[in-house]
Biopython code that builds the backbone (N, CA, C, O; Angstrom):
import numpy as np
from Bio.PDB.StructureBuilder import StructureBuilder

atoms = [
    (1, "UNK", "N", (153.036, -70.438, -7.341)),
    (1, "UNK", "CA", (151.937, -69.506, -7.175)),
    (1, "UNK", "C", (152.309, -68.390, -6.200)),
    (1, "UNK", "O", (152.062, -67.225, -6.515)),
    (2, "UNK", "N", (152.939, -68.707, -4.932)),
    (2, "UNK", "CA", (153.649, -67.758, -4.304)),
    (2, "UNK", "C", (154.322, -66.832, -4.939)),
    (2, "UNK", "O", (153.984, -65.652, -4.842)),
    (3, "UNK", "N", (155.373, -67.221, -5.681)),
    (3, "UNK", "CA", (156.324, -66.263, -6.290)),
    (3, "UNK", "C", (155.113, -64.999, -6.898)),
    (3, "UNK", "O", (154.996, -63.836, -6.513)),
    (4, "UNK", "N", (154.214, -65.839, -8.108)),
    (4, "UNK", "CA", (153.722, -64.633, -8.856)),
    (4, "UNK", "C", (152.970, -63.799, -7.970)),
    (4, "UNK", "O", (152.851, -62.608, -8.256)),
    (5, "UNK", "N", (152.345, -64.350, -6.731)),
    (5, "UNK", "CA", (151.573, -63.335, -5.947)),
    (5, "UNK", "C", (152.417, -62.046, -5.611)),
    (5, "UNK", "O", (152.094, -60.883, -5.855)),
    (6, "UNK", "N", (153.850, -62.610, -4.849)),
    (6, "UNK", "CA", (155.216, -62.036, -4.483)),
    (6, "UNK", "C", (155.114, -60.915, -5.486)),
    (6, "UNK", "O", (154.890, -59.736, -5.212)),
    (7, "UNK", "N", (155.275, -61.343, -6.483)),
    (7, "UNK", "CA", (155.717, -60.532, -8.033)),
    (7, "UNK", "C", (154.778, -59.368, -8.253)),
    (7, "UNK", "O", (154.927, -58.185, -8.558)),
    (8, "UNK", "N", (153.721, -60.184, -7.972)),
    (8, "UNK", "CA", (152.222, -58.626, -8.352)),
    (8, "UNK", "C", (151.856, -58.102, -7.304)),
    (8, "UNK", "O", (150.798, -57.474, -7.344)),
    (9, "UNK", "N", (152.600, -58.183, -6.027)),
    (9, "UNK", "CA", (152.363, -57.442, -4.785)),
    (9, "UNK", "C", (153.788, -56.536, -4.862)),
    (9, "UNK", "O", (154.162, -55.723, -4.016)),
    (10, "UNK", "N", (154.226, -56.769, -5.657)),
    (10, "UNK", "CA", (155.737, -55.410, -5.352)),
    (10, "UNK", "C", (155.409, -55.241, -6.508)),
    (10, "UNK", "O", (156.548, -54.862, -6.780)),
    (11, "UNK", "N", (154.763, -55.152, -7.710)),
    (11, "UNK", "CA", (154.625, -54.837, -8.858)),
    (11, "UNK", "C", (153.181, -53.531, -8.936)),
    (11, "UNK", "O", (152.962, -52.496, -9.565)),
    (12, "UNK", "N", (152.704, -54.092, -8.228)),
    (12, "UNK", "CA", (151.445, -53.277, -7.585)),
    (12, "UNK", "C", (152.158, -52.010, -6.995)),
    (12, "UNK", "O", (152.156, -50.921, -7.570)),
    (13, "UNK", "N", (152.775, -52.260, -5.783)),
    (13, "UNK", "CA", (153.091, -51.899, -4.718)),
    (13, "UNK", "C", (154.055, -50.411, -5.157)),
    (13, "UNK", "O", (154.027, -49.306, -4.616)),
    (14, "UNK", "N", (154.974, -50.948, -6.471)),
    (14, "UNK", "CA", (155.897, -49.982, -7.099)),
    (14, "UNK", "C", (155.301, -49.118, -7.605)),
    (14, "UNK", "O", (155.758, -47.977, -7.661)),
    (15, "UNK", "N", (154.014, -49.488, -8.149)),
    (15, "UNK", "CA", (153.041, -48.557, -9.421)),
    (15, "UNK", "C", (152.432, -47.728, -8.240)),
    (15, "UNK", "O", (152.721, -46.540, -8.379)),
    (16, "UNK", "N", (151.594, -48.005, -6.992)),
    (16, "UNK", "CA", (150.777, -47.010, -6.454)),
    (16, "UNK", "C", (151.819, -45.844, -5.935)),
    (16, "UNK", "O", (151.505, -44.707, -5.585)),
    (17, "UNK", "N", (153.133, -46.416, -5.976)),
    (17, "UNK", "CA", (153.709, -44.824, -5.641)),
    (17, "UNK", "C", (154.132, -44.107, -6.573)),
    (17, "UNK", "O", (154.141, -42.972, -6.097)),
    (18, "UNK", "N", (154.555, -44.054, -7.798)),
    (18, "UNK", "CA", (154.566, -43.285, -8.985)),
    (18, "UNK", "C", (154.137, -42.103, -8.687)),
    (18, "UNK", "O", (153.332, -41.933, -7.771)),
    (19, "UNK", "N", (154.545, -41.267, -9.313)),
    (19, "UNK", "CA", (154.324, -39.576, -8.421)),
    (19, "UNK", "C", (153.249, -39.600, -9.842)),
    (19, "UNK", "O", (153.334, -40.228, -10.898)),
    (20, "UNK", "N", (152.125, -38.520, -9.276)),
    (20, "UNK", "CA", (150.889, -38.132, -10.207)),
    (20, "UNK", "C", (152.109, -37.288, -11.195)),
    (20, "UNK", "O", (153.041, -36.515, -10.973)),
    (21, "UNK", "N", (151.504, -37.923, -12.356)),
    (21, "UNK", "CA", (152.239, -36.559, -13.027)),
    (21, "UNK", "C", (150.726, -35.210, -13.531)),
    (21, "UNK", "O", (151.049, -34.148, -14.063)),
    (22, "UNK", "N", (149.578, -35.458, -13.311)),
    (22, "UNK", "CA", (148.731, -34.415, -13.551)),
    (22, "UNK", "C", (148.868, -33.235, -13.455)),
    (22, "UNK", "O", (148.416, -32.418, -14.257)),
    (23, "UNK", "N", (149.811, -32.864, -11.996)),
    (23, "UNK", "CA", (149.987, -31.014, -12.315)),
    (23, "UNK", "C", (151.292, -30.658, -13.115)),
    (23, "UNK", "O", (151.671, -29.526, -13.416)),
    (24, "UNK", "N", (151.805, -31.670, -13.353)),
    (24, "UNK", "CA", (153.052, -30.813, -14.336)),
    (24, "UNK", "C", (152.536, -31.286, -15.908)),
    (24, "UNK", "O", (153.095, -30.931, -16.946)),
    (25, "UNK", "N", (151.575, -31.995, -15.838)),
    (25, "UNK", "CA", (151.121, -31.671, -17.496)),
    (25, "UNK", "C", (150.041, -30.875, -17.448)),
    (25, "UNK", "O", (149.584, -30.668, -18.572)),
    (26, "UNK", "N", (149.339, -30.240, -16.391)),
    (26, "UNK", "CA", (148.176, -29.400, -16.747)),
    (26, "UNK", "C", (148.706, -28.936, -16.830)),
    (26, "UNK", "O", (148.827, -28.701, -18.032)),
    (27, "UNK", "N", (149.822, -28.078, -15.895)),
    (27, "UNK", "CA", (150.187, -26.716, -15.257)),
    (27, "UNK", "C", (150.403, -25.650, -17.012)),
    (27, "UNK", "O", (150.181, -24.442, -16.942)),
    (28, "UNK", "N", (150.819, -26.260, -18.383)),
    (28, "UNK", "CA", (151.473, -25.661, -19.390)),
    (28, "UNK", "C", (150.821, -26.505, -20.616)),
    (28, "UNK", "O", (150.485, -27.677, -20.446)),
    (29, "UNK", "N", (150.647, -25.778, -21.980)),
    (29, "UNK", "CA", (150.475, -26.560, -23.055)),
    (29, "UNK", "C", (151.879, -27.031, -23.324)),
    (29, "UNK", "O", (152.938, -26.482, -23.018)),
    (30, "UNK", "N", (151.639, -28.312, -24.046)),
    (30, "UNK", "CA", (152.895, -28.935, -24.661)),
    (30, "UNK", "C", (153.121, -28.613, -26.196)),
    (30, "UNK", "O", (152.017, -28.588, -26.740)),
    (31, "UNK", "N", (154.135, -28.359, -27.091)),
    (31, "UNK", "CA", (154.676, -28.398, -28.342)),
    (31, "UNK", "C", (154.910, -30.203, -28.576)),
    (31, "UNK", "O", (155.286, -31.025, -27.740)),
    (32, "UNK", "N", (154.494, -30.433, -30.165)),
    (32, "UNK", "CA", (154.836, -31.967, -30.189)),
    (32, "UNK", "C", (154.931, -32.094, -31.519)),
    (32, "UNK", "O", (153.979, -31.711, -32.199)),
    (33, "UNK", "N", (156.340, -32.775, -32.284)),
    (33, "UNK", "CA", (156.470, -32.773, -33.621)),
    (33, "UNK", "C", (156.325, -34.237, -33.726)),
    (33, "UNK", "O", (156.679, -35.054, -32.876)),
    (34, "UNK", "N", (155.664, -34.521, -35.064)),
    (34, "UNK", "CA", (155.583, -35.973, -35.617)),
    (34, "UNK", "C", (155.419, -35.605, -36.753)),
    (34, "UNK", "O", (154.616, -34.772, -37.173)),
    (35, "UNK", "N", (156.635, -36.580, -37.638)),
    (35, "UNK", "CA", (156.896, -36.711, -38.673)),
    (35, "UNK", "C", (157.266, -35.863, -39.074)),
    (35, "UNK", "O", (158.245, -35.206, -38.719)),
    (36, "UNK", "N", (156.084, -35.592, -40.454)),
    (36, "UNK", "CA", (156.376, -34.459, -40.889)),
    (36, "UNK", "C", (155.642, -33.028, -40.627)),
    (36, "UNK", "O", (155.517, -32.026, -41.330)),
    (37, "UNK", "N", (155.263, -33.322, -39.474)),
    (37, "UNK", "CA", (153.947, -32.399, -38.901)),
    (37, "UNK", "C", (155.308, -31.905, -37.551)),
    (37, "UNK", "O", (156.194, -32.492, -36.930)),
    (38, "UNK", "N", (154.677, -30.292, -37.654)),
    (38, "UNK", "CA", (156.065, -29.954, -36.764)),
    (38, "UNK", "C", (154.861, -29.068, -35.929)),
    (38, "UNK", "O", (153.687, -28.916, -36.263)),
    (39, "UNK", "N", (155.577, -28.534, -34.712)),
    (39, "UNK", "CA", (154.966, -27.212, -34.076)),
    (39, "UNK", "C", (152.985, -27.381, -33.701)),
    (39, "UNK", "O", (152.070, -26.585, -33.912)),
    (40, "UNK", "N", (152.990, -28.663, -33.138)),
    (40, "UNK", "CA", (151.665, -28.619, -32.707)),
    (40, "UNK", "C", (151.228, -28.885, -31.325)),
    (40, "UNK", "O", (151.734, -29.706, -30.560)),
    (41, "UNK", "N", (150.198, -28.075, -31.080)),
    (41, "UNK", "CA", (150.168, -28.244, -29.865)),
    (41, "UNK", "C", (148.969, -28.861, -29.108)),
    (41, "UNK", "O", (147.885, -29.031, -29.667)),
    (42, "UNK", "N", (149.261, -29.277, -27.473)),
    (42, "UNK", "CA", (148.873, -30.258, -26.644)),
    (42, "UNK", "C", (148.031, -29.389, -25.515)),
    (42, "UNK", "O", (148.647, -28.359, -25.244)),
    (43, "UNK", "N", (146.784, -29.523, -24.780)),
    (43, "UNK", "CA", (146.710, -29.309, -23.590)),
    (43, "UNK", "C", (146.284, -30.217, -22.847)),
    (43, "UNK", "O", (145.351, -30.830, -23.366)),
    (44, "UNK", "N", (146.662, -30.681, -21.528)),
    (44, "UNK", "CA", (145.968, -31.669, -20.968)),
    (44, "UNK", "C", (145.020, -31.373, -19.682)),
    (44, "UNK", "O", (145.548, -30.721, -18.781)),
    (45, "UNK", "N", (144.057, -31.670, -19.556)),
    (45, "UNK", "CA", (143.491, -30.666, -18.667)),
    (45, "UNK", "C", (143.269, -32.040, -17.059)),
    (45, "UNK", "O", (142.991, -33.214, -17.303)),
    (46, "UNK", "N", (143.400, -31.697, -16.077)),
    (46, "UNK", "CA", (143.127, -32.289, -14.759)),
    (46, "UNK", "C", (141.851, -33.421, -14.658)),
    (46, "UNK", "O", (141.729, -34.299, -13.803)),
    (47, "UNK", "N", (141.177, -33.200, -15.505)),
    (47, "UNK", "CA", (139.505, -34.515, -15.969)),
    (47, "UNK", "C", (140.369, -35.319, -16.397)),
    (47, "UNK", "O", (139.979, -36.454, -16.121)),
    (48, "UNK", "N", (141.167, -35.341, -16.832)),
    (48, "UNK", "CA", (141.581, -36.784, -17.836)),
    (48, "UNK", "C", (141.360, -36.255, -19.296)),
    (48, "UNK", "O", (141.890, -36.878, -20.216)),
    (49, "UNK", "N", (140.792, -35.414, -19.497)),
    (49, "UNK", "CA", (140.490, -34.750, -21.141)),
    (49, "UNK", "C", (142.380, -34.036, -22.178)),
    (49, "UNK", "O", (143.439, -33.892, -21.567)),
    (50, "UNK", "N", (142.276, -33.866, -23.091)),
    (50, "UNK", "CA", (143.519, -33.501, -24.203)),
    (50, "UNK", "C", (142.975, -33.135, -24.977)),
    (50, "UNK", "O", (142.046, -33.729, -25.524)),
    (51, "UNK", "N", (143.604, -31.493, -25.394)),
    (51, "UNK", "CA", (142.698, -31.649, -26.814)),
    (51, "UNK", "C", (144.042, -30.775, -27.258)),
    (51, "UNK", "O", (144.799, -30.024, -26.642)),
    (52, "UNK", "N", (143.952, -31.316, -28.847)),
    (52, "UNK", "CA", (145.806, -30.814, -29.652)),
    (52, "UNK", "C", (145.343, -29.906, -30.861)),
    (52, "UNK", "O", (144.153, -29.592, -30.876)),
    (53, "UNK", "N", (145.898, -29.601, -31.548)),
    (53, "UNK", "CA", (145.791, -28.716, -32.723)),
    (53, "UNK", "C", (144.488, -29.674, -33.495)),
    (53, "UNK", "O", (143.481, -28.966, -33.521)),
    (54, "UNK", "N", (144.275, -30.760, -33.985)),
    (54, "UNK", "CA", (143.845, -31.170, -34.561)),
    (54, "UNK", "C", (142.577, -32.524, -34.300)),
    (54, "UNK", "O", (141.664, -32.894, -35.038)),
    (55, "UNK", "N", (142.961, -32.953, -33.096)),
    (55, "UNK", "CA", (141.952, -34.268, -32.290)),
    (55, "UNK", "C", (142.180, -33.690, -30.610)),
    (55, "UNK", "O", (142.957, -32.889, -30.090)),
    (56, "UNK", "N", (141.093, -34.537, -30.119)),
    (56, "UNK", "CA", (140.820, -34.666, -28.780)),
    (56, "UNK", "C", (141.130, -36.044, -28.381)),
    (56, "UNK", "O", (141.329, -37.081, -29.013)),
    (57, "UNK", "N", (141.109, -35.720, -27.075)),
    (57, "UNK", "CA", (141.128, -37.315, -26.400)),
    (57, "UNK", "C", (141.021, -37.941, -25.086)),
    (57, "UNK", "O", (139.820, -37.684, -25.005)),
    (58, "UNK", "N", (141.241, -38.495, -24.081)),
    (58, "UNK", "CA", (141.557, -38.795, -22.898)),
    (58, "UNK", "C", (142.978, -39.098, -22.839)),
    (58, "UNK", "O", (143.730, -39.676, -23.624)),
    (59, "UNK", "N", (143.185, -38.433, -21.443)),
    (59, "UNK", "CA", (144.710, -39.677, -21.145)),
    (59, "UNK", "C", (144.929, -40.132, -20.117)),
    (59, "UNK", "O", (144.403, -39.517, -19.190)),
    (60, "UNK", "N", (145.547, -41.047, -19.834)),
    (60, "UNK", "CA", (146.019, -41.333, -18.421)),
    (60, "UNK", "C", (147.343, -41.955, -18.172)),
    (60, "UNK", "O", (148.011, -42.586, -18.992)),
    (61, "UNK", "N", (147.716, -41.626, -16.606)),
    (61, "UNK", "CA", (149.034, -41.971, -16.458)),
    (61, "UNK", "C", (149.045, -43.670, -16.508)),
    (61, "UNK", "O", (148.053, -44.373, -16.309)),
    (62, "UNK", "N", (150.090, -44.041, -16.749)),
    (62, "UNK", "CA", (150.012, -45.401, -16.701)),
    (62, "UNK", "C", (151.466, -45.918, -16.608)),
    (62, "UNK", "O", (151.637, -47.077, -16.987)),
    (63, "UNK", "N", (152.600, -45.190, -16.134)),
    (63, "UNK", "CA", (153.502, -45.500, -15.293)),
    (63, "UNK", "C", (154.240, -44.650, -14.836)),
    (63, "UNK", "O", (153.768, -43.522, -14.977)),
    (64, "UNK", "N", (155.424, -44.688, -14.230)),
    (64, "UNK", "CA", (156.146, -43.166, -13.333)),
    (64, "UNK", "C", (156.301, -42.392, -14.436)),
    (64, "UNK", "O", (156.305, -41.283, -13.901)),
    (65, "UNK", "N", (156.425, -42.204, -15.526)),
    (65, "UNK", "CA", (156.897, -41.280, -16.552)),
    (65, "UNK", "C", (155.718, -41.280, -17.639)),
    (65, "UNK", "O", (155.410, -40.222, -18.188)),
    (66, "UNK", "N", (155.178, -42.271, -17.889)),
    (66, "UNK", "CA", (154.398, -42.809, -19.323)),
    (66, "UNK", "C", (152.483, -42.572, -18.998)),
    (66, "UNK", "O", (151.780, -43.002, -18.085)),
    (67, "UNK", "N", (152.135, -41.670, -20.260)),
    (67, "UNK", "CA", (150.573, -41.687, -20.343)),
    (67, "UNK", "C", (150.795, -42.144, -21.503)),
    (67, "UNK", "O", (151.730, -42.162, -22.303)),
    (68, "UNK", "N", (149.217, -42.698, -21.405)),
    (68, "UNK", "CA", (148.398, -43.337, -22.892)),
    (68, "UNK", "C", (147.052, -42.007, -22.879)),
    (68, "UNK", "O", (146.395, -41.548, -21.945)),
    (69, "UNK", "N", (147.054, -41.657, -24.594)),
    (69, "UNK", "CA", (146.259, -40.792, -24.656)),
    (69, "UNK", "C", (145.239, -42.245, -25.625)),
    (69, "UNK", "O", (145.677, -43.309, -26.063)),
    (70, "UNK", "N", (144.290, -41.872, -25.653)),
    (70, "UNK", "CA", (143.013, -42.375, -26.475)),
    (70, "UNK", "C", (142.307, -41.575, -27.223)),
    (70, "UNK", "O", (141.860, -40.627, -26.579)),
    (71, "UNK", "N", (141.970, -41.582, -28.566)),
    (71, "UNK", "CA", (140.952, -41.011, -29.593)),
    (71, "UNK", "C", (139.655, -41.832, -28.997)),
    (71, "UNK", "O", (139.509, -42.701, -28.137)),
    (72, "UNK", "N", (138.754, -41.084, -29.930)),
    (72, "UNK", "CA", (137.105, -41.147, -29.809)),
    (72, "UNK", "C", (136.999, -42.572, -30.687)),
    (72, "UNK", "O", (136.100, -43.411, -30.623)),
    (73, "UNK", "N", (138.386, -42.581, -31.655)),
    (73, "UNK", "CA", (138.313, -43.810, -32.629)),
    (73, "UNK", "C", (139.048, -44.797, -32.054)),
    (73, "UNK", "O", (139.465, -45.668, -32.818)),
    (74, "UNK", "N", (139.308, -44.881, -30.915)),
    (74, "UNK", "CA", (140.217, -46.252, -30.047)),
    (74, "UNK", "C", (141.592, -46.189, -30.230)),
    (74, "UNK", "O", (142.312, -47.010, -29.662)),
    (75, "UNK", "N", (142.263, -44.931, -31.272)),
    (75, "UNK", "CA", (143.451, -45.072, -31.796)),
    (75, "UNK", "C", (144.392, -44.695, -30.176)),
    (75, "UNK", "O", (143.898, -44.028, -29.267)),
    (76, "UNK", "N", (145.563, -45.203, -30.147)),
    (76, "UNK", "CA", (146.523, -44.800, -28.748)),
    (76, "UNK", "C", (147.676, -44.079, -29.081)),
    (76, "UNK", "O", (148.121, -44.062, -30.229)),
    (77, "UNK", "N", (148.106, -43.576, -28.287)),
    (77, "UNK", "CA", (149.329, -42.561, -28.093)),
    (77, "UNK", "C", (150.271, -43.247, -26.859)),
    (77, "UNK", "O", (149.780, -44.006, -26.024)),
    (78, "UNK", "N", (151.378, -42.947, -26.874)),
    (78, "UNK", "CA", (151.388, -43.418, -25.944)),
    (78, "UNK", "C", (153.260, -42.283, -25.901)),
    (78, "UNK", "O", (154.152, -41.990, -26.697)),
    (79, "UNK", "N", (152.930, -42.048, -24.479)),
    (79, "UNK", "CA", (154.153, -40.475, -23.986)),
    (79, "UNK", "C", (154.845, -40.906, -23.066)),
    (79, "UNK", "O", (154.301, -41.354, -22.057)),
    (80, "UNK", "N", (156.745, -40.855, -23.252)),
    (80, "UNK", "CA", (157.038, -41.342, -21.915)),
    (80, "UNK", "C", (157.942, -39.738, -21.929)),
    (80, "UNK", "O", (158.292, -38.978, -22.832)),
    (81, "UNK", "N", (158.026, -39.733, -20.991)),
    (81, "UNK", "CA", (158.224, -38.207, -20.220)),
    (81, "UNK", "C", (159.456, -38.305, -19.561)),
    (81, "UNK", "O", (159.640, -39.133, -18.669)),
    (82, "UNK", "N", (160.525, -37.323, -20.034)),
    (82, "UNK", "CA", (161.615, -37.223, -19.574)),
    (82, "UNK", "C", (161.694, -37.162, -17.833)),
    (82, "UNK", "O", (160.658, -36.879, -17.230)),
    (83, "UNK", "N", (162.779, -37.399, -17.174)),
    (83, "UNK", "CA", (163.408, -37.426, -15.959)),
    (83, "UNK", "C", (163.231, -35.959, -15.635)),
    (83, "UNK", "O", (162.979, -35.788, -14.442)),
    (84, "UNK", "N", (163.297, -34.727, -16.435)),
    (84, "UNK", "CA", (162.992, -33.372, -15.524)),
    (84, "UNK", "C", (161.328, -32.911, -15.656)),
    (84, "UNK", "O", (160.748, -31.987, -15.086)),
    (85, "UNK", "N", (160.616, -34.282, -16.975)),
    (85, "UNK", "CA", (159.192, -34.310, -16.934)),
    (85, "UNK", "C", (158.966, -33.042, -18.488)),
    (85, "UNK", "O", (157.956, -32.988, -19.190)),
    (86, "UNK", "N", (160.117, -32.254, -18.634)),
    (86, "UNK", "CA", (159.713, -30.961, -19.856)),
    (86, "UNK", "C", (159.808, -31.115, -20.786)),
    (86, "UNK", "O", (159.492, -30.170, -21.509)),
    (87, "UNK", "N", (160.293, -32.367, -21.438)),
    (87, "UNK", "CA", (160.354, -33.539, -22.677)),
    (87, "UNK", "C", (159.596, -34.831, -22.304)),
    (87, "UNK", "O", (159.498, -35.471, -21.257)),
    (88, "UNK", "N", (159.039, -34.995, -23.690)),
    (88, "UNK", "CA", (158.554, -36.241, -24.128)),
    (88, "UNK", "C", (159.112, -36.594, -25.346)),
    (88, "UNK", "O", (159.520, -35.779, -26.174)),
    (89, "UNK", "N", (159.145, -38.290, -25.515)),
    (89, "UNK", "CA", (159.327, -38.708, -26.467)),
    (89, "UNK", "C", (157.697, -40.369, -26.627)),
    (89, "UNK", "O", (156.771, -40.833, -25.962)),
    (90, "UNK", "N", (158.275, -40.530, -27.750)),
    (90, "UNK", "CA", (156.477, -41.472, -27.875)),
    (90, "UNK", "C", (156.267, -42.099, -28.881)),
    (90, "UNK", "O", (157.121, -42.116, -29.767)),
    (91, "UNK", "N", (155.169, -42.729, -29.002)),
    (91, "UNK", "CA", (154.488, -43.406, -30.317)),
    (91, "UNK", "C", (153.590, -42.974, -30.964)),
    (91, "UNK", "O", (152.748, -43.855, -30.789)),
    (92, "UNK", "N", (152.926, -41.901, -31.900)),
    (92, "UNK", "CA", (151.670, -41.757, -32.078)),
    (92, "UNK", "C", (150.717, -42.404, -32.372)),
    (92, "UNK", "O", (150.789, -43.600, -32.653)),
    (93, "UNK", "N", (149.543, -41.661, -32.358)),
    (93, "UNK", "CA", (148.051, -42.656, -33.076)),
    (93, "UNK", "C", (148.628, -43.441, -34.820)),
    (93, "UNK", "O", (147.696, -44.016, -35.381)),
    (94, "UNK", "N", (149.640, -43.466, -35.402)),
    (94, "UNK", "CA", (149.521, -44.066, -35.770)),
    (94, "UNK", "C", (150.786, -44.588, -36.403)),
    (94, "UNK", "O", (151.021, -45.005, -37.538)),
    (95, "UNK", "N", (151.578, -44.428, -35.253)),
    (95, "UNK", "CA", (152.886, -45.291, -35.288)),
    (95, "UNK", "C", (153.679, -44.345, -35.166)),
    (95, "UNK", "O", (154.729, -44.698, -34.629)),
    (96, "UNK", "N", (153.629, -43.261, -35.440)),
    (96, "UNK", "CA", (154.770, -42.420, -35.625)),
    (96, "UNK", "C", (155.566, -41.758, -35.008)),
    (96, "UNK", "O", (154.792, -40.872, -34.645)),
    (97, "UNK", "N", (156.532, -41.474, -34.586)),
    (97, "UNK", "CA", (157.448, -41.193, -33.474)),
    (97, "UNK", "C", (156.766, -39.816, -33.026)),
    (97, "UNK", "O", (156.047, -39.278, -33.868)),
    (98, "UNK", "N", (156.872, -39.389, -32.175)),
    (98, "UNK", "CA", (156.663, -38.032, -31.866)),
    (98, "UNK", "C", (157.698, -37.765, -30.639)),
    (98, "UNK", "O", (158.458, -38.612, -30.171)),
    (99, "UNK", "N", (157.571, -36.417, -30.217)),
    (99, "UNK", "CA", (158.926, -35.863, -29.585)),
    (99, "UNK", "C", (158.030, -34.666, -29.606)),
    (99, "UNK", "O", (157.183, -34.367, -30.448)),
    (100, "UNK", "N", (158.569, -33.713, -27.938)),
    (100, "UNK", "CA", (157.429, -32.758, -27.577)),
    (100, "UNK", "C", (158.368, -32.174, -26.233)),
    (100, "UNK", "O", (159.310, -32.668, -25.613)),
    (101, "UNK", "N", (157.754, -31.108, -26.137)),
    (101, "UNK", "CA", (158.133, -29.971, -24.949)),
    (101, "UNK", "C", (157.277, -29.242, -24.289)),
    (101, "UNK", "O", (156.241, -28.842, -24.820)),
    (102, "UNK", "N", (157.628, -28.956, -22.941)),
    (102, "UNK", "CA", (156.738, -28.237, -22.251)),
    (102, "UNK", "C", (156.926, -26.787, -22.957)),
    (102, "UNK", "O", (158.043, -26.389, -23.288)),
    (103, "UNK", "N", (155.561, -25.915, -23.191)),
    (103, "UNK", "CA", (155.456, -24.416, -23.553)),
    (103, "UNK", "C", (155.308, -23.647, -22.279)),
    (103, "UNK", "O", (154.348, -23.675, -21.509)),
    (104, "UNK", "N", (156.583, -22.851, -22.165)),
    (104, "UNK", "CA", (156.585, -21.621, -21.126)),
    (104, "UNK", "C", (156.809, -22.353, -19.442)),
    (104, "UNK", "O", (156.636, -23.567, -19.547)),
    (105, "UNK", "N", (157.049, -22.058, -18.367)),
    (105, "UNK", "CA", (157.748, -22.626, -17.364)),
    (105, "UNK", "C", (156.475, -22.868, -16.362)),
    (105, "UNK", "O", (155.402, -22.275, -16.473)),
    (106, "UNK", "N", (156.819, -23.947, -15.262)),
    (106, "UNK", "CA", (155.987, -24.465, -14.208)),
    (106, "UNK", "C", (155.869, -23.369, -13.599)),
    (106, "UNK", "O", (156.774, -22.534, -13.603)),
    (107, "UNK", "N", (154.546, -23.173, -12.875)),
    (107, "UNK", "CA", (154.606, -22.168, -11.657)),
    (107, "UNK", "C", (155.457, -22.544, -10.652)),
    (107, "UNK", "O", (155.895, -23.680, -10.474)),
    (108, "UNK", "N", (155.671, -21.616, -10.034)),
    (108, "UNK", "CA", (156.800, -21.970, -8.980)),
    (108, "UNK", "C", (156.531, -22.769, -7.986)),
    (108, "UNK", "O", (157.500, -23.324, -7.469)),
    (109, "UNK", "N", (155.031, -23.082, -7.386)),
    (109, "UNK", "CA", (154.909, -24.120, -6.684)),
    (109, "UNK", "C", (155.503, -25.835, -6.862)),
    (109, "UNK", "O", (155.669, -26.734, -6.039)),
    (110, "UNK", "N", (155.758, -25.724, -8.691)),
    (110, "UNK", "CA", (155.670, -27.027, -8.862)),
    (110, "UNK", "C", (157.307, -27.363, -9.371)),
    (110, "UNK", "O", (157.668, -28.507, -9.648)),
    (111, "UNK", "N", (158.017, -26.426, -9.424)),
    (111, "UNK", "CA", (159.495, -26.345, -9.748)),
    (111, "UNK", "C", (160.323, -27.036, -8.987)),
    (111, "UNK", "O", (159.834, -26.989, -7.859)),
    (112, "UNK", "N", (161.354, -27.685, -8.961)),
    (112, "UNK", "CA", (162.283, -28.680, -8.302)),
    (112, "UNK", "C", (163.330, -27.481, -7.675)),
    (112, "UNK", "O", (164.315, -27.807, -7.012)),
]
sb = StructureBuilder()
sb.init_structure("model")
sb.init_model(0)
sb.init_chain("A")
sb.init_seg("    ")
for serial, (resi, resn, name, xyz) in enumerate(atoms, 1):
    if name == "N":
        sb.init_residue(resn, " ", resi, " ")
    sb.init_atom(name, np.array(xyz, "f"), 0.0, 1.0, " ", f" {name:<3s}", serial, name[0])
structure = sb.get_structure()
């Protein structure tokens, strides 16, 4: 019982520091191809709200790199976000690979 406490206290502990990723996905709309659907686009706004060429949704971060977006219909997304954060790669609402880019550059506050 120790151990697993051990386990979900550095497991915890790893997750509350995860850097927000909220201003580098508001800061720009995203481009995101799936399948056979090419050139569509993403905004994510600071509420937790998304809305894309075609559906809306919520999202949230849910690890150092990775959001889960949600439909109104329970369907999930789910985005893990490259190491410079300006690529994604993913699962869509309904299985399907998707792959995506940041549109146009961070303000300079938020640039490495």
């Amino acid at each position: 019982m120790k151990l697993f406490f051990l386990l979900l206290t550095l497991t915890g502990a790893a997750f509350a520091a995860d850097p927000d990723l909220t201003p580098l996905l508001t800061a720009t709309k995203w481009k995101y191809d799936q399948d056979n659907v090419k050139d569509r686009t993403v905004r994510f706004r600071p509420d937790g709200t998304c809305e894309a060429t075609t559906w809306k949704g919520l999202w949230k971060q849910t690890g150092p790199r990775t959001v889960e977006i949600t439909l109104h219909d329970k369907r999930k997304a789910t985005l893990v976000f490259g190491e410079d954060t300006a690529t994604f790669t993913g699962v869509g609402f309904d299985r399907m690979e998707m792959r995506g880019k940041r549109l146009g550059d961070l303000p300079a506050g938020l640039r490495k």
